[in-house]
C-alpha positions in Angstrom: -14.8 -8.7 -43.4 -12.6 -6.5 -45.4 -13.9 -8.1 -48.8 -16.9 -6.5 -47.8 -16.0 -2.9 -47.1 -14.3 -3.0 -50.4 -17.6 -3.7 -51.8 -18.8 -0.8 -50.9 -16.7 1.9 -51.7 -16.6 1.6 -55.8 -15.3 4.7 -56.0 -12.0 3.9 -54.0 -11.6 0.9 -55.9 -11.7 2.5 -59.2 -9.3 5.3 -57.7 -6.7 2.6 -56.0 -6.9 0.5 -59.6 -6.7 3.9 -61.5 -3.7 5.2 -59.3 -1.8 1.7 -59.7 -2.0 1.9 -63.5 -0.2 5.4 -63.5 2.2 4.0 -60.7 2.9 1.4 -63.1 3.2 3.2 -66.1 5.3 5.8 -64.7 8.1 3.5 -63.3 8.1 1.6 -66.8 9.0 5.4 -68.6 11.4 5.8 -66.4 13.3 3.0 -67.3 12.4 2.3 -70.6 12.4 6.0 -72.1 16.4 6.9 -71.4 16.7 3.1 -72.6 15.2 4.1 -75.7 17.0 7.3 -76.7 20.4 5.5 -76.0 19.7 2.3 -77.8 17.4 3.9 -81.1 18.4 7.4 -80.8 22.1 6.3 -79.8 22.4 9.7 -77.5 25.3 10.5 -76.3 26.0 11.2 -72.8 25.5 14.6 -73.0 22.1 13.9 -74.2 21.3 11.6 -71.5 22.2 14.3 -68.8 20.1 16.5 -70.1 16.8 14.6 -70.3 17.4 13.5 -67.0 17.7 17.3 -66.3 14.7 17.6 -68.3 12.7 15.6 -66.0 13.0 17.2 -63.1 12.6 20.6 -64.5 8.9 20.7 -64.0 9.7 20.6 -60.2 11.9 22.6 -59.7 10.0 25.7 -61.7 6.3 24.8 -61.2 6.0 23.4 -57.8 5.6 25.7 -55.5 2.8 27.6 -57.9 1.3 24.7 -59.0 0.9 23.8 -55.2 -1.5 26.7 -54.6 -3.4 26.4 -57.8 -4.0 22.7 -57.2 -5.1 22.9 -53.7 -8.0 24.5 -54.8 -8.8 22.1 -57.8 -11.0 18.6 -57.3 -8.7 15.7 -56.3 -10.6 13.0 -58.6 -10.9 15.4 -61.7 -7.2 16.4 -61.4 -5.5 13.0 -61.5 -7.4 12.0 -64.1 -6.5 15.1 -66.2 -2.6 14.2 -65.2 -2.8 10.9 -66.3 -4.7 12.0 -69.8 -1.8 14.9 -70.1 0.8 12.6 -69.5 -0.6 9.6 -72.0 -0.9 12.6 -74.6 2.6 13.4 -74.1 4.5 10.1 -73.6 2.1 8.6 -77.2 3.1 11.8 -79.2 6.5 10.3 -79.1 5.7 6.8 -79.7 3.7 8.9 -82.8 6.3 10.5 -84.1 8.1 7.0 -83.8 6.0 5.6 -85.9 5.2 8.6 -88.4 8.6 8.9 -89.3 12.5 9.2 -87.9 12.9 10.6 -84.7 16.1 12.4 -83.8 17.9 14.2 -80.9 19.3 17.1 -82.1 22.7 16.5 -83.7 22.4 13.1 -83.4 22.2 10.0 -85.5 19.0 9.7 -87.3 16.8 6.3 -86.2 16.4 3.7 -88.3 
């Protein structure tokens, strides 16, 4: 029975499969980017405090704003344009990775 409803709704399929990819893909950055900056950019602990602080900056001085302005935006259209920003952002360092060294400022240069 419930193989069927899902049959129906395409759109929520593509939406629940679209969703799960981002879920996915956000849980692996978390882990895997602070793994990267310690292990090829050796930063120090300093560093590492401050792109955690980094993360959660957005938050902190968007959210409330952004709250209002999103509200009135379509829900579809805007988590697609999320996920595109946040592929865009996330592959522009994987870019510069492979363009050439990538540094944290005052660090070690990567080899």
């Amino acid at each position: 029975m419930a193989r069927h409803i899902l049959q129906r709704h395409a759109d929520f399929r593509r939406l629940f499969l679209g969703n799960s990819m981002s879920l996915l893909s956000s849980t692996v950055t978390t882990v895997a980017l602070p793994l990267a900056a310690v292990l090829m950019l050796h930063a120090s602990s300093v560093y590492m405090g401050l792109l955690g602080a980094a993360a959660l900056l957005p938050h902190f001085l968007l959210g409330l704003p952004a709250v209002v302005w999103v509200d009135r935006l379509p829900y579809w259209r805007l988590l697609v344009m999320a996920d595109i920003a946040r592929l865009v952002l996330i592959g522009s360092g994987a870019l510069a990775r492979v363009v050439g060294p990538v540094t944290v400022a005052g660090g070690a240069v990567a080899a």
